[in-house]
Backbone bond lengths (Angstrom), bond angles and torsions (degrees), N, CA, C in turn:
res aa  C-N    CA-C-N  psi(-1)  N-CA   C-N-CA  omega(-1)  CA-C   N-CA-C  phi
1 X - - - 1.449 - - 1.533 108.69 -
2 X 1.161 111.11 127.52 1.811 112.63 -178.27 1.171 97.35 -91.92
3 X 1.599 107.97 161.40 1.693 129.37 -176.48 1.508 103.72 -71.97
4 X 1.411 114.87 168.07 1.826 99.26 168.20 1.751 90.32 -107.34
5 X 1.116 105.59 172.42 1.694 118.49 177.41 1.517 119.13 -37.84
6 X 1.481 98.23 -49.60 1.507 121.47 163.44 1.210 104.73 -19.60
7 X 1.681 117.02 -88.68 1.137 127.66 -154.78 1.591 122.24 -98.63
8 X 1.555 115.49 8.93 1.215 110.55 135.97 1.633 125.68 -74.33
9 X 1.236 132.34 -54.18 0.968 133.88 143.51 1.578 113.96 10.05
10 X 1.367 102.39 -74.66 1.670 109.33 -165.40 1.451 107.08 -61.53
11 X 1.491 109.41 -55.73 1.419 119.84 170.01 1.250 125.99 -38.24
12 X 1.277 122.71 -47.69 1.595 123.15 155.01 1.320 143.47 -52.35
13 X 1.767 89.01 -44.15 1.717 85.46 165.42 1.430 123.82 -76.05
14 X 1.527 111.83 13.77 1.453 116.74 -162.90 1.642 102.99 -88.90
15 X 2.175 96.21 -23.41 1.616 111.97 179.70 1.549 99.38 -38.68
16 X 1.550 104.58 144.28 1.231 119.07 155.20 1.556 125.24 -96.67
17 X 0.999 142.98 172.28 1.139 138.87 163.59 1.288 132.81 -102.80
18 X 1.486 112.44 -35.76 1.357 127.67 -176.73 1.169 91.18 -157.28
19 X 2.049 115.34 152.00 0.812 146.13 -160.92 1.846 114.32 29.09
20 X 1.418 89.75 76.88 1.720 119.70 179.37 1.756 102.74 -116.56
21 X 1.507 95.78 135.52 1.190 113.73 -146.43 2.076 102.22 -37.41
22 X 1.537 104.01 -39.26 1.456 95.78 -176.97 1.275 112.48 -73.51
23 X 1.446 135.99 -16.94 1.534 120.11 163.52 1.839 115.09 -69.96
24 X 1.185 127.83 -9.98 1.385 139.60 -160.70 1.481 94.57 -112.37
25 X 1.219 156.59 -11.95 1.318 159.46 -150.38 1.715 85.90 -140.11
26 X 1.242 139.01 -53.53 1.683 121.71 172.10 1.575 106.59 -71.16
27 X 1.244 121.48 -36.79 1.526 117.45 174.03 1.276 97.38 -40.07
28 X 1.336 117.11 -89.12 1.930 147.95 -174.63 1.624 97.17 -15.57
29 X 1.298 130.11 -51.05 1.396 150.33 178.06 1.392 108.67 -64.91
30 X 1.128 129.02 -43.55 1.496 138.21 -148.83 1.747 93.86 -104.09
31 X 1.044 113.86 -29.92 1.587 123.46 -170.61 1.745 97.04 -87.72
32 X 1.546 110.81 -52.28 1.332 120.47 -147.75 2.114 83.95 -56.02
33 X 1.447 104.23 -45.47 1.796 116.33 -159.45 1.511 94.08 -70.54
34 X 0.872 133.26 -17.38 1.588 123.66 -174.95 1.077 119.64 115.83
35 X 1.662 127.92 0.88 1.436 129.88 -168.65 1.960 97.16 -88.31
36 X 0.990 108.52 138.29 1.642 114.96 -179.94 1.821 80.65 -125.96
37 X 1.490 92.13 144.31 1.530 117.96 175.26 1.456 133.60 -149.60
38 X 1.622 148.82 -146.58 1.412 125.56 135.31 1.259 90.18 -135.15
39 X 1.471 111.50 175.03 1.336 125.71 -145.71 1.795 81.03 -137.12
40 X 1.454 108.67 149.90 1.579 135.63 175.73 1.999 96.16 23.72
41 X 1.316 80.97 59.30 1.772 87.54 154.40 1.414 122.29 -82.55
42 X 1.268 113.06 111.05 1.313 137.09 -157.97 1.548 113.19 -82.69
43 X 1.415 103.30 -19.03 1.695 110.53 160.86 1.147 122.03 -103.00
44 X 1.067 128.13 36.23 1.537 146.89 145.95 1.761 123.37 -112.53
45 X 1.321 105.12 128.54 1.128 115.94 -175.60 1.768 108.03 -37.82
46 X 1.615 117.50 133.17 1.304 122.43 175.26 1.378 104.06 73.68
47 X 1.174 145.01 5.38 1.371 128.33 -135.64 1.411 139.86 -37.00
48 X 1.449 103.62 112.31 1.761 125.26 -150.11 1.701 98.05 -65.20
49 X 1.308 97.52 141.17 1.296 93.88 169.87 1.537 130.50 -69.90
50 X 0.756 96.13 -7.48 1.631 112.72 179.74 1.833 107.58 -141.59
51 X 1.313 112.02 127.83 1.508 130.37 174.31 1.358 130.53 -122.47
52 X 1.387 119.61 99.03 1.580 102.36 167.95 1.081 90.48 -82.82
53 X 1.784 137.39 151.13 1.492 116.35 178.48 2.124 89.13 -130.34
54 X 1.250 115.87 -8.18 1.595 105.87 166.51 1.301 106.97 -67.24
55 X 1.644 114.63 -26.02 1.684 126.59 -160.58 1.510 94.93 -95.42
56 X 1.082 144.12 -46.61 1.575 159.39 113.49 1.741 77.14 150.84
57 X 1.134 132.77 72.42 1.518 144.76 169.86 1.389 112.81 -105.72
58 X 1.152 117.94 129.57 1.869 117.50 175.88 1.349 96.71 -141.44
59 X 1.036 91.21 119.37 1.911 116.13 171.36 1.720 101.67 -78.70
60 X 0.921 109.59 170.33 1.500 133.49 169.13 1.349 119.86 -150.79
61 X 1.620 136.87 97.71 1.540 100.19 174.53 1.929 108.96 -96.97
62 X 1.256 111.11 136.71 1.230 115.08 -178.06 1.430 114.52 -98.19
63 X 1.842 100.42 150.44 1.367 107.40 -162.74 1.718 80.10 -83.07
64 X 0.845 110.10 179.61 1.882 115.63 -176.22 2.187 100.45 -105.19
65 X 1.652 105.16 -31.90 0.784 82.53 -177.17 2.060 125.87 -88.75
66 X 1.389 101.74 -13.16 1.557 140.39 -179.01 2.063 83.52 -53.20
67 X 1.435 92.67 -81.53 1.316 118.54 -171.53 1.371 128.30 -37.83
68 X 1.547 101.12 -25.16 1.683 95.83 -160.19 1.462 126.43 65.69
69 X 1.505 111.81 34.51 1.333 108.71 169.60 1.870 119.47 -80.23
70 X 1.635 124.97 120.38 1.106 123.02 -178.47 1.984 98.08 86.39
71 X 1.453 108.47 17.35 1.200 93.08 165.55 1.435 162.36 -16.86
72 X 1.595 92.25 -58.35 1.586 103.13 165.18 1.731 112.74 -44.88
73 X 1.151 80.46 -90.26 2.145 93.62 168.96 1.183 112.91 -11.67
74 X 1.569 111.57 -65.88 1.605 111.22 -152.16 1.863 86.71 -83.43
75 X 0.750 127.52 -21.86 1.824 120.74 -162.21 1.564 91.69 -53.39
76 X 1.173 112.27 -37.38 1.506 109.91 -158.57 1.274 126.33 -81.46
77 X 1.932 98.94 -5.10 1.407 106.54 -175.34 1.822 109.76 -90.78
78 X 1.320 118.28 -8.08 1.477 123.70 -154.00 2.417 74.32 -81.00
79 X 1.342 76.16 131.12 1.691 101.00 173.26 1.254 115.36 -95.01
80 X 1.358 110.03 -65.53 1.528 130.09 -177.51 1.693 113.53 -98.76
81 X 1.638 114.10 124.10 1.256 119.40 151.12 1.285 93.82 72.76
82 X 1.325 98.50 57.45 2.103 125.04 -170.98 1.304 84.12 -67.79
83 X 1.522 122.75 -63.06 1.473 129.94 -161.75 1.365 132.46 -56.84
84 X 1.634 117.17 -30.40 1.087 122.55 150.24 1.625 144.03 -79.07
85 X 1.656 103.02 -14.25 1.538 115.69 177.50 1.675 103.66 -85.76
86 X 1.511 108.30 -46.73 1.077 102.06 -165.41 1.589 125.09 -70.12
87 X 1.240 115.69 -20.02 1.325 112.56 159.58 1.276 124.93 -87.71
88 X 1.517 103.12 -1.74 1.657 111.21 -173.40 1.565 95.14 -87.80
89 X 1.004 136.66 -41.56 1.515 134.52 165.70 2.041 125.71 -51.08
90 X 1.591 84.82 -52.38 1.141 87.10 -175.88 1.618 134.46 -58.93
91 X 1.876 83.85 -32.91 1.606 109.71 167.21 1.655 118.31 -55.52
92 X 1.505 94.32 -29.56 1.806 85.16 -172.42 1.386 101.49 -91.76
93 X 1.464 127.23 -26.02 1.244 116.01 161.16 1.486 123.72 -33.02
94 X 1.365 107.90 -75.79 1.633 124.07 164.57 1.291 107.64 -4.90
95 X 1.380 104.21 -62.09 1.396 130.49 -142.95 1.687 90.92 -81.31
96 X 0.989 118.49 -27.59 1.720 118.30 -164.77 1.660 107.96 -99.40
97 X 0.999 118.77 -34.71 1.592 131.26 158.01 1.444 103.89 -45.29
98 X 1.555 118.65 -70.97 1.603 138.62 -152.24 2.153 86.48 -65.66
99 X 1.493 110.08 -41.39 1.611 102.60 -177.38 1.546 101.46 -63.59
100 X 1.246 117.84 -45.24 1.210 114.99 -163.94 1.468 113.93 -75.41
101 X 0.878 124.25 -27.21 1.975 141.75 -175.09 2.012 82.67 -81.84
102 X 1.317 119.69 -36.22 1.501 95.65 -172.91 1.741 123.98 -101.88
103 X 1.452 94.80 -2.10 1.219 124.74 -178.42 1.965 107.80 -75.86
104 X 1.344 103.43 -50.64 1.249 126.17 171.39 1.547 117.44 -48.83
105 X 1.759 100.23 -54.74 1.113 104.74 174.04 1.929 142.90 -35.72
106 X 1.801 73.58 -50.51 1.730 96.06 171.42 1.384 114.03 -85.24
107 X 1.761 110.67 21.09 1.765 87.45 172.92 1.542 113.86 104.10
108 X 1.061 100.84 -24.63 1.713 109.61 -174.18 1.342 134.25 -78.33
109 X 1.265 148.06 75.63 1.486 153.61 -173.97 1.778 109.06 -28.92
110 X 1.390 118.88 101.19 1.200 107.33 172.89 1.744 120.49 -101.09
111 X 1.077 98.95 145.75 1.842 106.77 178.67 1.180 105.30 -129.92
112 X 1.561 97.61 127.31 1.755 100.72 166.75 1.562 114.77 -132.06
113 X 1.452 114.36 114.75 1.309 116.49 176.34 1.426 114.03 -90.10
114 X 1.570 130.31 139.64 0.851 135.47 162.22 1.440 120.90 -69.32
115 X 1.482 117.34 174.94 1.625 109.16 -162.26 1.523 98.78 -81.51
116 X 1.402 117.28 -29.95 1.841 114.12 -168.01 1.923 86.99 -80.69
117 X 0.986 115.41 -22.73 1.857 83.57 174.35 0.999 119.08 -70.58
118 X 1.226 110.17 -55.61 1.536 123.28 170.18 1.255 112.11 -26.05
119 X 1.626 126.68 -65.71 1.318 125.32 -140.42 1.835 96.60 -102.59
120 X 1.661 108.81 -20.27 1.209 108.02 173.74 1.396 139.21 -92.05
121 X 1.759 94.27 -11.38 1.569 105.32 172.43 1.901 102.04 -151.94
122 X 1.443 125.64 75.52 1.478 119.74 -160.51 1.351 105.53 -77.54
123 X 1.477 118.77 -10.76 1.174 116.10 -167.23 1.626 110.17 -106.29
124 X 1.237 118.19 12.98 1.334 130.14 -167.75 1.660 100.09 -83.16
């Protein structure tokens, strides 16, 4: 049974942006071990959800579906309003490479966990 417009709609605006449960569950981890950091530093390129910035480290945790994680595969599942997701994904891909290629540039160690690592192995 598909959603009606309605209630995708709602579901989306429900997205969070920051501090979503898998950035708050690697925080919780990262704090519990002794690592102190800041979170959506806004003067850093992309701003990583996670920062050591003496260590010059920027975490990212990615939603899988935001991200395009397993792309190929999943591209094929979008049914409805192919035309607007599919470049809407691909774009943030772009967009997440181009942070990371400029992030690098300046020196900076980037990490990006996806949401099933996170949530399937946090302590890894």
């Amino acid at each position: 049974m598909s959603k009606t417009p309605e209630q995708i709609s709602f579901n989306m605006k429900r997205i969070r942006c920051k501090d979503t449960l898998i950035e708050i569950t690697l925080r919780k981890l990262l704090w519990k071990n002794g690592y102190r950091y800041r979170k959506n530093v806004k003067k850093i390129m992309g701003c990583p959800d996670i920062a050591f910035i003496s260590h010059k480290i920027a975490i990212f945790c990615d939603s899988e579906f935001w991200h395009g994680y397993n792309w190929k595969e999943r591209k094929k599942d979008f049914k409805s309003n192919r035309d607007f997701w599919i470049p809407k994904i691909e774009k943030n891909m772009t967009r997440d490479k181009f942070v990371n290629d400029e992030l690098k540039k300046q020196g900076w160690i980037v990490l990006r966990f996806s949401e099933k690592e996170i949530k399937n192995n946090p302590t890894a």
